[in-house]
N, C-alpha and C positions, 0 to 999 in steps of 0.2 A: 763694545766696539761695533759699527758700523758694519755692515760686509762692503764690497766696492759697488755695486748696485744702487745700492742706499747712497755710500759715498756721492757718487755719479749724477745721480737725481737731486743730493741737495747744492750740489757745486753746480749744477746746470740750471736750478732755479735761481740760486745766487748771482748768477752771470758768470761763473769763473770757468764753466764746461759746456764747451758747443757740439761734441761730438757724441756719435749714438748712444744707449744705455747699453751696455754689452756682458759687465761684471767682469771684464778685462783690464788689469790693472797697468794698459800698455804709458807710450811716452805720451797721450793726450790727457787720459786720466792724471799722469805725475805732473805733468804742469801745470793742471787744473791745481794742484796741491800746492804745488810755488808760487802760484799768484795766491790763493788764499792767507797761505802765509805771511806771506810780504805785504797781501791788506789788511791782515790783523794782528801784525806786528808778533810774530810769532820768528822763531827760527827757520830761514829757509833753507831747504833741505830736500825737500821733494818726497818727504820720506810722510808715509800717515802713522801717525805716535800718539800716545795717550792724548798729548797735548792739541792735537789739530783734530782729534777725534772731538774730545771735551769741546772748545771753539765752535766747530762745527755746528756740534748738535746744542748749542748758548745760541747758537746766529739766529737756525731753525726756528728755535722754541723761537725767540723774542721775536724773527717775522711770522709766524704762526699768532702769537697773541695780538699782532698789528692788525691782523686780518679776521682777528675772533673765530679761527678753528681752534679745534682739537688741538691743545699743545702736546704733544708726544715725541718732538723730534725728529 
């Protein structure tokens, strides 16, 4: 699982998080999580679960392989 750091950084490369990196899992980080969910047809909930974990780090990796770095997530 991610920590929210990690979280934060790939939701903010994604588009879905405009706010600092902090490792603060406050209401900007959780709605960063509601819009992810809702664009990957996932349960929204706001909640970070195995499932938006997993999602997540799928998005990373396959824009990672877009861009020929390192795939790692």
């Amino acid at each position: 699982m991610l920590n929210i750091k990690q979280r934060q950084m790939n939701l903010k490369y994604l588009g879905f998080y405009s706010k600092s990196i902090d490792g603060i899992e406050g209401k900007g980080t959780k709605q960063a999580y509601r819009d992810f969910q809702k664009a990957y047809g996932l349960v929204v909930d706001g909640i970070y679960g195995v499932k938006t974990n997993a999602k997540l780090i799928e998005t990373i990796k396959t824009e990672q392989k877009k861009l020929g770095v390192k795939v790692d997530g």
